[in-house]
N, C-alpha and C positions, 0 to 999 in steps of 0.2 A: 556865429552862434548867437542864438536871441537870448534876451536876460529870462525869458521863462526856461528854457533849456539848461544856462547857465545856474540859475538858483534851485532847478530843482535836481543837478547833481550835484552842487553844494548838499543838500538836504542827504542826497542818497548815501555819500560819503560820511557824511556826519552819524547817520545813523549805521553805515557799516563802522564806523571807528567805536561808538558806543557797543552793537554788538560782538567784538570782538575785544573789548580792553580785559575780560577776563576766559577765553577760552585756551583747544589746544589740539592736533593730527594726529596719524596712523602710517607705520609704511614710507621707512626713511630710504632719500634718493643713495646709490651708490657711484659715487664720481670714479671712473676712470683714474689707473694709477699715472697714464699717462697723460692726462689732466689734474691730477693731483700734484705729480710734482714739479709745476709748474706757479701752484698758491706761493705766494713771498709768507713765510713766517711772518706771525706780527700782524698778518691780515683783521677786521673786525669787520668787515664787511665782505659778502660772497654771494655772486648772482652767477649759476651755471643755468645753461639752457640747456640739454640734452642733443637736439637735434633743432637748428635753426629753421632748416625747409619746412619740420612738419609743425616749428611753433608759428612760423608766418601762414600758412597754408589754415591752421585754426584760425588766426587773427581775420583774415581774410572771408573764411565762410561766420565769422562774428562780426562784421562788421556791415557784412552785406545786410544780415537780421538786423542792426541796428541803424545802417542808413545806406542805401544802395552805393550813393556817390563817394562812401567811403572804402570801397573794397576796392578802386583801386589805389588808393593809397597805402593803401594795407601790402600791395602787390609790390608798387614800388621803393616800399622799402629797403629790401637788399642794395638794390641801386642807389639809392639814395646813402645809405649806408658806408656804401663802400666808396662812393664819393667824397665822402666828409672827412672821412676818416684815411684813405689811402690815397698815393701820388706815384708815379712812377718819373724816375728822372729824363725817361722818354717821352715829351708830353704827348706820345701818340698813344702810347697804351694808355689801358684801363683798369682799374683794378677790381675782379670780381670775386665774389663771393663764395666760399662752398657751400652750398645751404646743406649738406650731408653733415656737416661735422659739428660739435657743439658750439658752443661760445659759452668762456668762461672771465667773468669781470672780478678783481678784488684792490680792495681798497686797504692798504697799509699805514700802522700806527708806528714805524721803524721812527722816524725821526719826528722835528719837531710839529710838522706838516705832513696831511695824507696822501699817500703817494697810490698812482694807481698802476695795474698791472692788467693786460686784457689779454688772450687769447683766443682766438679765429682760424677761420678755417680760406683760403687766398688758391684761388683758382692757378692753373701754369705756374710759368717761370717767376723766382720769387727776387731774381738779380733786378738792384734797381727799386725794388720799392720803397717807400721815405712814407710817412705819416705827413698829415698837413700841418702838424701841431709840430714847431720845431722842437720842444723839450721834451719827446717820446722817441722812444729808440723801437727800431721793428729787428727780431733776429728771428729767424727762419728754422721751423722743426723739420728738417729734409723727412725725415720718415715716417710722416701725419699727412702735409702739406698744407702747415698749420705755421702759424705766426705768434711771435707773443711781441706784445707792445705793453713798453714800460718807461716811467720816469726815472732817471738816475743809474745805480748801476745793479743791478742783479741781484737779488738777495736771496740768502739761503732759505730752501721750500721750507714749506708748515710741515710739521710732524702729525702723523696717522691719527694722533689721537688728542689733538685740538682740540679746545671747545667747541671752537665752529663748525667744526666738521662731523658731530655728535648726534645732533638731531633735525636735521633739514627735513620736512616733508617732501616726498618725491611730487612729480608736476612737469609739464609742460615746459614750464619757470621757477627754478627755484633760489630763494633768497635767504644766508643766512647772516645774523646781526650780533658779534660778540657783545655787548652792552658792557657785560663786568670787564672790560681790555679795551674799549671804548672813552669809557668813565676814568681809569688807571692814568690814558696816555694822555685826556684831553682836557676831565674833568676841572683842575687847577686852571687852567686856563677860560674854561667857561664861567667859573665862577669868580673868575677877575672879569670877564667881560659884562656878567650878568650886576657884579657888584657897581660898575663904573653907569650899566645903564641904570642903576635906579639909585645913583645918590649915594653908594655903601662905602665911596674912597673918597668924598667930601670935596667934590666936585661943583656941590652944588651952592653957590653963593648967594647972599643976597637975600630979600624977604622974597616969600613963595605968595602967589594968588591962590584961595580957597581953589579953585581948579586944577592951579601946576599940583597941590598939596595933594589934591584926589589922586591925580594922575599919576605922582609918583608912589603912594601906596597902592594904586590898581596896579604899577609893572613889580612892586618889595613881594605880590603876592604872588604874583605869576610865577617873579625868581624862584620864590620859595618853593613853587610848585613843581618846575624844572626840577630844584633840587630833591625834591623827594624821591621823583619818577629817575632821576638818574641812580639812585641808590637802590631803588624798589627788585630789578630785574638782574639775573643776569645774563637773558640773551631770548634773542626774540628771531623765529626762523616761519618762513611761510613760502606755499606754494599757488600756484595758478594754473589753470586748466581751462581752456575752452573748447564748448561744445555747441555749435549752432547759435542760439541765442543765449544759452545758458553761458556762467559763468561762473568755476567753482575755487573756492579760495581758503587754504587750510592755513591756520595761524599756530604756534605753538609759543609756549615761553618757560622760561626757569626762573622761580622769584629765587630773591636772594633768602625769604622766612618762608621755613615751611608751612606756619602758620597760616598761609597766602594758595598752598596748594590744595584745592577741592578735590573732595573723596566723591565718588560716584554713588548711587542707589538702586536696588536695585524695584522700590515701589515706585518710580516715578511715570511709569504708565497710568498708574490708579489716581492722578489726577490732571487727568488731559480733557475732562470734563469740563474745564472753564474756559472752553472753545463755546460758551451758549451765546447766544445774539451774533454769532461772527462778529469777533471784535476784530478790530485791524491788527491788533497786536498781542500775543498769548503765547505763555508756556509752561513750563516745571523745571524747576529746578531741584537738585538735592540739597539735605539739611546743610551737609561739607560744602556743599555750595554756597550756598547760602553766607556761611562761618568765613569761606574763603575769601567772597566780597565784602564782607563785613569789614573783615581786619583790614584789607586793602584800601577801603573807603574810608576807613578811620584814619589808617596812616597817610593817607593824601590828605583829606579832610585839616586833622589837626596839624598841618605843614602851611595850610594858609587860610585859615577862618579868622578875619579880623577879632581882637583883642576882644573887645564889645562882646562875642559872641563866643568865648572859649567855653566859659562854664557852662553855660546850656548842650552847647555842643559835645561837653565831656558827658551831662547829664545822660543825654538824648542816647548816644552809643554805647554807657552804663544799661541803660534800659531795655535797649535793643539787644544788647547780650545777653541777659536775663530771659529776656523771652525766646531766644534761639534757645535755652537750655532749657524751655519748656518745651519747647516743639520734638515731636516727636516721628514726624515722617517729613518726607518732600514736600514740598509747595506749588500749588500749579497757580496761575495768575493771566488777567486778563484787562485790556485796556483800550480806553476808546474816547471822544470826542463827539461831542456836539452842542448846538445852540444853548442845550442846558450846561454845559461847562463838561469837566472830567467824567467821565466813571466806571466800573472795573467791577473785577472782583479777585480774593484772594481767596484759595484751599489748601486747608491742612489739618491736622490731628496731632493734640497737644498731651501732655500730661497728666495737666489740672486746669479744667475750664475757668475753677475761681482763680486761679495764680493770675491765669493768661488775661485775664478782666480788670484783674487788681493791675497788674503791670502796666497795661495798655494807658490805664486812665491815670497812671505815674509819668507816664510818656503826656499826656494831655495834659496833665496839672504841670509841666515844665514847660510845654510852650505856652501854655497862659500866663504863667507867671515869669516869662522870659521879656518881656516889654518889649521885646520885637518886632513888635506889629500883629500878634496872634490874637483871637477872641475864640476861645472852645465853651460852648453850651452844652450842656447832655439835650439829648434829642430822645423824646418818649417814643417810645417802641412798645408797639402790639404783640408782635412775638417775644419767645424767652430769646434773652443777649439784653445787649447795651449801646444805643447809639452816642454820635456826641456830631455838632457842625461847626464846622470851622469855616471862618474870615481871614484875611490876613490882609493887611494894610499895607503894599511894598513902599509907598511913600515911608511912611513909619521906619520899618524896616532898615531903607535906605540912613535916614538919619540919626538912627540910633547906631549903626556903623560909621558916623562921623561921613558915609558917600553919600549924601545926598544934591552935595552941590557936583559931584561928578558928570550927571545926564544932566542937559539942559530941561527948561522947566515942562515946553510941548512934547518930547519927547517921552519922560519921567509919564507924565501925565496918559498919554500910549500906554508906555509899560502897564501901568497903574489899572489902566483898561480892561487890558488884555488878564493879566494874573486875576482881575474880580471874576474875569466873565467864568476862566477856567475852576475859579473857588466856588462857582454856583449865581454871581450878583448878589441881589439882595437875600436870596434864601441861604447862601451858603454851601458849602461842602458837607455833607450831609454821608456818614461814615455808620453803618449799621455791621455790629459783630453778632450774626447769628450761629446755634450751637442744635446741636444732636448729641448729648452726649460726648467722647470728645473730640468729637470734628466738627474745626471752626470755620464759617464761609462769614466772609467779610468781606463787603457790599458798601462801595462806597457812589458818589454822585447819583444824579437823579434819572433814574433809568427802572420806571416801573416793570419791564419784562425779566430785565435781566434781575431784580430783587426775586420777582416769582420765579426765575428761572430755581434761582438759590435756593428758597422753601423748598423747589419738587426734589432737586438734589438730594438737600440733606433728610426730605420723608421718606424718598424710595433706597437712595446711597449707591442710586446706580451710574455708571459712568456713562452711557449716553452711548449716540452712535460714533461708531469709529472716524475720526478727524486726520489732517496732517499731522498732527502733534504724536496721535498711536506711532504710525507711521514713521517718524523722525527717531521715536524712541525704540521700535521694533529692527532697525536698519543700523542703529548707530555704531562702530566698529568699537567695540570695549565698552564697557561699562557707563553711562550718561551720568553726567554733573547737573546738563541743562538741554534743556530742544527748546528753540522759539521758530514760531512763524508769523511773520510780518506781511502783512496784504497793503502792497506800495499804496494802489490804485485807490484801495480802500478809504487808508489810514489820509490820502492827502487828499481824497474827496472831502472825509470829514473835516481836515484842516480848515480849507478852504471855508465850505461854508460854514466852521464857527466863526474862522474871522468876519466874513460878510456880515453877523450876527451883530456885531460890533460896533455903534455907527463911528466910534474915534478912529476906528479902524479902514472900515469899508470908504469913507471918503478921498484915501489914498490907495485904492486899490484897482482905480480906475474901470476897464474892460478886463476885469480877469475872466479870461476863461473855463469853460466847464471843461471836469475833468470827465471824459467820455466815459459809456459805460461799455462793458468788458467782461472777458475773464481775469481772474486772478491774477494779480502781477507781484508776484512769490519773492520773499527774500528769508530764508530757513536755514536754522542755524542749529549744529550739533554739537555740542562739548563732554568731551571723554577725560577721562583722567588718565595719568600718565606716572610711569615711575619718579621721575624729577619734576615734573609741571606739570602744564594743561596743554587741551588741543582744541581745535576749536574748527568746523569747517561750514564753511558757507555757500549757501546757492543761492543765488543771484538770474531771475529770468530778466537779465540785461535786453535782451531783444522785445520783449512786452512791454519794459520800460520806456523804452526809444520810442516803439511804435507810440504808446500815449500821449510822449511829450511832443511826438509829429504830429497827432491827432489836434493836441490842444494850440500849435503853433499856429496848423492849419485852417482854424478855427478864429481867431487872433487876425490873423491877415485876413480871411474874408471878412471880419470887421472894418477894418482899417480901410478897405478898398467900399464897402457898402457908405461908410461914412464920407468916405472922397468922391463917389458919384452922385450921394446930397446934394454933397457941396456945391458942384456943378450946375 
């Protein structure tokens, strides 16, 4: 796999883990009671397949969409499978698979160590079979022609009405995760693990270098961070589903505050309008939305924002709560990339336009005066609102959190690059809050259409032509929190060439190649509210993906060879 392939599903992942840390599904699987009582009580983890033949049978027509030479590996799976995992004391047989019958994996918090429990479906005679793993015992369900494989001795099944067993979205694949029975069995022990890696059991002797010093506050922070996120949830359940080149992925979770669960809306059609310029990335969310990542990001946030930066940090989410309580509908929003740096826009409909003015520039007068590295000017504005443009200094920044000897100084200096280009350079982040009356469009970086886009918005107050984002909100099963739609193809054309933009940048960027031009390469995401949590489901054109990244590989290699018959 080449490192352009490699980094640009790093990217893909990254941004599915961002779009999913606050959604949630529809439409829970029902396991078999004869797969049921075969779960070990005490399970915290649970992966059922349904029917094995017709999850590999997807995999296989998705794999083809995504790379020809991978279907059949897709194919010999089962084989491969039943290789690794089964023996027969005859070494002339073999051990196969039933792809008709499910497959059910669960992972056990019974003792001090997690112990796993698998069940399969084993073709013939089951006399003679052994696992290749000696510490797994195989005992045979004569009236399935099913197997269960487990470590240790046998533990009594999970009761009907488990946590885990509560809300799995149905799927192809389905995975469910006790988190709160997870944290219970193992949590004491991760946080002696976590305490011994960063110095917290006095471990650490000796004088430190301004670096080992960084370094052990970058892991005190992380700890910290683990431990919030261990206490945040109490269980996290998702499905998978393939379709050709699609690829659809439901996530669900139960915080442990309900504070954290988002209420659905039902105006959040009425701003699907900030789909103007096709940006790469856009949507709506409702106000419970909104409220629900607030608290969530607050409670991560203040779990590890160096010392240096508490009080601003308390200020800044004082403020932002303020203004949620001004806001008085959904928000749609829209975001995009290029040579000029950031720029977007925000809609919604407030209470008191003076409140929401007064507030904002409360939020501005804390980062100026937070010596963090900020500089906010008000910015004169032709129409009625209030601009203001921001700088931000990361060098600065870095050192006022006591990390600035952490990045080396070429590096730092990178960074440093990068964050001006996206703040504007020398003109800055340039943030205009325009008004109608009380619906606010807030128009930030330098992106002349998309500002005119916002004037015709807020004179005519119409929504525009129908987008995917209607569409995501028209379709959603139960009531929407949020719809986003992400344009892969789009959002990493403009990456690319802001970085080119860049010259600290482009110098190590060697031959990169162009991202081809195309249709749409979609990744749309729907979040419903739920009676305990959230849901959240995703589509992913994985096959459009592939194909680009083949396009751009293929692209790359005819390089690579034009410059070797130069050479020649």
């Amino acid at each position: 796999m080449s490192s352009i392939r490699k980094a640009l599903i790093v990217a893909m992942i990254a941004i599915i883990g961002i779009c999913t840390s606050n959604v949630s599904a529809q439409g829970s699987i029902q396991i078999p009671d004869n797969v049921k009582k075969h779960i070990p009580a005490e399970s915290f983890l649970l992966v059922y397949v349904p029917s094995l033949g017709k999850l590999v049978d997807s995999l296989e027509q998705t794999a083809v969409t995504v790379d020809p030479g991978m279907a059949m590996q897709a194919k010999m799976l089962p084989m491969m499978m039943a290789s690794s995992m089964f023996k027969y004391k005859d070494g002339k047989k073999q051990a196969e698979l039933d792809m008709s019958k499910p497959v059910m994996l669960a992972v056990t918090a019974a003792g001090m160590t997690p112990a796993v429990t698998a069940m399969i479906g084993i073709k013939g005679s089951h006399d003679g079979l052994e696992t290749t793993d000696p510490s797994m015992k195989v005992e045979s369900i004569t009236d399935g022609g099913m197997v269960i494989v487990h470590q240790g001795p046998k533990a009594e099944s999970i009761s009907s009405n488990a946590a885990l067993l509560q809300n799995i979205p149905a799927g192809q694949i389905s995975v469910a995760f006790d988190q709160e029975l997870f944290v219970k069995k193992f949590g004491p022990v991760i946080e002696m693990m976590l305490a011994m890696s960063t110095g917290g059991m006095g471990q650490q002797k000796g004088k430190m270098t301004a670096a080992e010093r960084a370094s052990m506050q970058q892991a005190q922070q992380a700890a910290k961070q683990v431990k919030t996120f261990m206490g945040m949830f109490k269980s996290w359940d998702m499905a998978m589903d393939f379709d050709g080149g699609m690829m659809d992925t439901t996530v669900r979770w139960i915080p442990m505050d309900a504070k954290m669960n988002a209420t659905g809306s039902a105006d959040l059609g009425n701003y699907t309008h900030v789909m103007a310029q096709n940006p790469p990335l856009a949507g709506a969310m409702s106000i419970g939305c909104l409220r629900a990542m607030l608290n969530m990001d607050q409670a991560g946030d203040m779990s590890m924002v160096p010392p240096a930066m508490a009080d601003m940090v308390k200020k800044i989410y004082a403020d932002a709560d303020a203004i949620l309580g001004n806001i008085k509908s959904s928000m749609g929003f829209s975001y995009g990339i290029s040579d000029k740096g950031l720029w977007g826009m925000q809609s919604m409909k407030v209470k008191s336009v003076d409140t929401f003015l007064s507030q904002v520039k409360s939020m501005m007068t804390i980062l100026q005066d937070s010596n963090m590295g900020f500089t906010v000017k008000d910015l004169k504005m032709i129409d009625p609102g209030v601009g203001y443009t921001l700088h931000m200094d990361m060098q600065k920044m870095m050192d006022s959190m006591n990390m600035g000897g952490m990045i080396p100084p070429n590096e730092m200096a990178q960074l440093d690059s990068v964050v001006d280009a996206m703040f504007g350079g020398e003109v800055g982040l340039q943030i205009r809050y325009l008004n109608k009356g009380d619906h606010v469009i807030a128009v930030f970086g330098r992106n002349g259409k998309l500002l005119g886009e916002a004037k015709r918005l807020l004179k005519s107050d119409e929504k525009g032509a129908p987008n995917v984002l209607d569409s995501l909100v028209s379709t959603a099963q139960g009531t929407p929190t949020m719809v986003m739609s992400v344009d892969m193809r789009s959002g990493i054309k403009d990456m690319m060439q802001f970085l080119e933009s860049i010259p600290f940048v482009k110098a190590d960027m060697g031959d990169t190649p162009r991202v081809p031009s195309g249709d749409r390469v979609g990744l749309d995401v729907t979040c419903t509210a739920m009676q305990k949590g959230g849901q959240c489901v995703i589509s992913l054109d994985l096959g459009g993906m592939a194909k680009m990244v083949m396009q751009m590989e293929a692209e790359m290699e005819a390089k690579k060879q034009n410059k070797a018959a130069m050479a020649n």
